[in-house]
N, C-alpha and C positions, 0 to 999 in steps of 0.2 A: 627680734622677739619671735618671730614667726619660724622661725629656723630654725632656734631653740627649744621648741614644743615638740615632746615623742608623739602629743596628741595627733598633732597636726601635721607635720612634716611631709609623710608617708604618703602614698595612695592609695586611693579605691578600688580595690580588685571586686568585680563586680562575680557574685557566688551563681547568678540564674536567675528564674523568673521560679517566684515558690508557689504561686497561686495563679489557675488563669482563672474564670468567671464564665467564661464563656465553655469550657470544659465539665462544667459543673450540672447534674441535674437540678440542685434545687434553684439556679438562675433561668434555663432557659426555659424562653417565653414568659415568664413571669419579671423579670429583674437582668440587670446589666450593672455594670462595673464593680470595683471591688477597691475604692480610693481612700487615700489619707487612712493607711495602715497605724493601728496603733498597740505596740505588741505588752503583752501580762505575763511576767514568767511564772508558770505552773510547778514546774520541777525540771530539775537536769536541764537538758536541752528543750524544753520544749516549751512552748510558744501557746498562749490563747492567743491569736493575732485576731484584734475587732475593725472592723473596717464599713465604708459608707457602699451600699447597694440602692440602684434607683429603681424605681418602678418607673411602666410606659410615659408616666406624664413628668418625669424627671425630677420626681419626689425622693429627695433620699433617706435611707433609713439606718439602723445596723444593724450586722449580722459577723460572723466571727468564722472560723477555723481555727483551730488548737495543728501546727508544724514542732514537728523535731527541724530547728534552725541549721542542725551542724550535718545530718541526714541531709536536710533537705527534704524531709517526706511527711506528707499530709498524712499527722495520726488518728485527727477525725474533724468532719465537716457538719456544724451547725445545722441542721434543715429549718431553723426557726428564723423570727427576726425578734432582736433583743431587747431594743427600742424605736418606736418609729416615729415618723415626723407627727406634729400637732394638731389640734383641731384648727379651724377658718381664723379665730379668734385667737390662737396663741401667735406668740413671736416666730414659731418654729412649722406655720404652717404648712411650706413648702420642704420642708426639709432639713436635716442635721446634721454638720459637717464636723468629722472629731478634729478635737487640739491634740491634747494628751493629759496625761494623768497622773495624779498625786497622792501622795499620804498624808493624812494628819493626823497623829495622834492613833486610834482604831479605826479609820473612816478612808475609805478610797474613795477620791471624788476622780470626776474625769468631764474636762474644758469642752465645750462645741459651740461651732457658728449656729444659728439660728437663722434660718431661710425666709421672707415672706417676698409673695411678691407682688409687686405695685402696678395700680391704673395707667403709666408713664411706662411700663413694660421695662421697668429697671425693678431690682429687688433690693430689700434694705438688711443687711444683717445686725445680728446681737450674740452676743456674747451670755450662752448661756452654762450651767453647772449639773451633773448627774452623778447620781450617786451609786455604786458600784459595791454590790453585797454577795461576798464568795466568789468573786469572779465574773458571776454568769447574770445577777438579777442587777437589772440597770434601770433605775429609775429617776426623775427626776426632782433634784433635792430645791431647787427654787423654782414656782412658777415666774417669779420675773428677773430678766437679764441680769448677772451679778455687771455686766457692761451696758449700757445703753448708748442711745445718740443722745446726744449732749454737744454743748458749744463747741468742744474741743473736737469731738468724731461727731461732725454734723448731720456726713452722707450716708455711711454703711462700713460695719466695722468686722472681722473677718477672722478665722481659722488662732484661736490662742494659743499658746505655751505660759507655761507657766513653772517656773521654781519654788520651792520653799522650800528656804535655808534658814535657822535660825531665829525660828519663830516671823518670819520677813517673809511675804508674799512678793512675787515678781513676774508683771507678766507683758508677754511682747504680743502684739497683736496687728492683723491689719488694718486699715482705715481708707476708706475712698474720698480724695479732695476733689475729684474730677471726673466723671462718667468720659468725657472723649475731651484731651488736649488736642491743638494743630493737628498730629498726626494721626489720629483716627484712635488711638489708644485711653485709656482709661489710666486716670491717675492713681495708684492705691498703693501707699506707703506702710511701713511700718512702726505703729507708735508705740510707748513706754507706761508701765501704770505701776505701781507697787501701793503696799496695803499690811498695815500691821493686822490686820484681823482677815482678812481675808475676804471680805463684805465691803468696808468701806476705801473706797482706791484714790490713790494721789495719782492724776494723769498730766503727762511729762511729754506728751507730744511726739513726733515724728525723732524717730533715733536713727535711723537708716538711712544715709542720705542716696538720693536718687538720681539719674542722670536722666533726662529726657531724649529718646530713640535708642537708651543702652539698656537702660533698669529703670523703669517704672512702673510696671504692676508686677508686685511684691504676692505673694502668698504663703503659708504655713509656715512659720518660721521654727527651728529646732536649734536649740540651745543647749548646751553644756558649760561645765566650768571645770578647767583642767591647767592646771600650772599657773592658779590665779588667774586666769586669763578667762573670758570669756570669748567662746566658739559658736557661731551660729551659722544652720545653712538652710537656705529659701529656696522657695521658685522664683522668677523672677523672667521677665519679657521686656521686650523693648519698644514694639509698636505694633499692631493689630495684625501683621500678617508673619509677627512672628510666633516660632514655637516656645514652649516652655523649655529652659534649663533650670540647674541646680548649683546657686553659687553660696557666695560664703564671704563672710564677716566675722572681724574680732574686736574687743572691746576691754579695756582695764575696770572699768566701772559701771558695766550694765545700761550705763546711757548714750555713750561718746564712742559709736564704731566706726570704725574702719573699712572700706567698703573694697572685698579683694576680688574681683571677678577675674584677675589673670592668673591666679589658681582654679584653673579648669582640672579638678582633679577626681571629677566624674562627670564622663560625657554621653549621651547618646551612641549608639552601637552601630554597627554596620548595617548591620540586618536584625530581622528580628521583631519584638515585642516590644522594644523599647528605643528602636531607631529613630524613630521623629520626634518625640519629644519625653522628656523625665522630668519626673516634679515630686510634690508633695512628700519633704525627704520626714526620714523620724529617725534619729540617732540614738544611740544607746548602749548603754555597756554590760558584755557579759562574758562571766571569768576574764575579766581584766582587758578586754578585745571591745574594738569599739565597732559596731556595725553602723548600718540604714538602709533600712525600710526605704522605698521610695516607688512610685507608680511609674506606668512607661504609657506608653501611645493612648492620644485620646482621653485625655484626663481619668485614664483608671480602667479604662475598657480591657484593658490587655491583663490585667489585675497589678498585683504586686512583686517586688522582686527586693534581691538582699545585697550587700556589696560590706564589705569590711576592709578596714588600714591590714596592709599587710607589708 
């Protein structure tokens, strides 16, 4: 099955680093990193690419760059921030971590975790919605979680994706069972939710299975559907002193995956921006070429970078 997919077969030829952050006048000394990329096509090649920036106390916000993808060249750079994290009292008062983004109908909405953080110096995420008008004006279209904690996500729930096909909501998300197992790591899976309206969610539980010291804290998940086939590729660690990589799962029915981490078919580099660790991928197609967005060292510090099937 997996061999029979044009999607999938092929590899990653990794295109550069298209953003650094730290090369940037409007970050330094104000702001750091430039993570969890998530691109808006404007025209032809080019990219509103919006992405998460922290300030000194590790509040994150966004902020954007508009790139020609296939150049490679920054065609103009945001001085602003677009949305930022919440007041004491919202869900999101530490911070806002994007998913990605959707249509319905005239309405662009776009998915993010929801930061707070706790007396017990662990943070609790939520699952929250913003609403995206011409591109540029980002607001938030629910004060409260369209995900909360609930029986099933007790701990802390993290970085969404979401489809909708067919009037059918579908969203993969993460969920924390465990702050530290035996080996010093955190347990944080990825669960399942769907939703005929988009508001009200059927949740379906942990769909990723996980191995403890190979893959157990799961993050940003990116999904496609390509030769019936469901495609998805995460971050994913194994125990606390490990790095981030970027693996991959397939699925016939958006519930029941297949967990393929021996297609290493994007890895960390030699040298460089993205040698030690690569994560928070974002997949995507354009003119028929399937790329990813994904960040390199230091969870985002280095910025982002691009890589496509070739």
């Amino acid at each position: 099955m997996i061999e029979e997919s044009n999607c999938i077969k092929k590899r990653w030829k990794k295109l550069g680093n298209l953003y650094d952050p730290r090369l940037s006048n409007f970050h330094k000394m104000q702001f750091s990193h430039a993570s969890n990329p998530v691109p808006i096509h404007l025209e032809s090649n080019i990219f509103r690419i919006f992405f998460n920036i922290r300030d000194k106390k590790n509040r994150s916000s966004i902020a954007a760059v508009d790139i020609d993808i296939i150049k490679k060249k920054i065609i103009y750079e945001h001085q602003g921030i677009f949305f930022k994290y919440g007041s004491e009292d919202s869900f999101f008062s530490h911070g806002v971590s994007l998913g990605n983004f959707y249509d319905v109908d005239n309405s662009r909405y776009m998915l993010f975790m929801g930061w707070k953080m706790m007396p017990d110096k662990y943070w609790q995420g939520r699952i929250g919605r913003l609403l995206i008008d011409g591109n540029s004006n980002i607001s938030l279209d629910k004060k409260q979680p369209i995900l909360d904690i609930n029986s099933i996500d007790m701990i802390s729930l993290s970085y969404p994706w979401i489809l909708f096909t067919n009037s059918f909501y579908q969203i993969w998300y993460g969920s924390t069972l465990s702050w530290k197992k035996d080996n010093g790591e955190m347990l944080h899976v990825i669960n399942y939710a769907s939703s005929n309206d988009g508001n009200i969610w059927k949740r379906h539980g942990q769909v990723i299975p996980h191995k403890l010291g190979v893959a157990q804290a799961f993050s940003r998940p990116s999904v496609i559907i390509c030769n019936e086939t469901y495609h998805m590729w995460f971050s994913y660690r194994g125990n606390k002193n490990d790095k981030y990589k970027i693996g991959y799962a397939t699925s016939e029915d958006a519930l029941n995956w297949i967990l393929r981490l021996d297609h290493k078919n994007i890895c960390t580099s030699e040298c460089g921006w993205d040698s030690e660790m690569i994560e928070y991928p974002y997949v995507f197609l354009h003119n028929d070429e399937l790329y990813m967005l994904y960040n390199g060292n230091d969870y985002g510090r280095t910025g982002f970078g691009l890589a496509k099937y070739e």
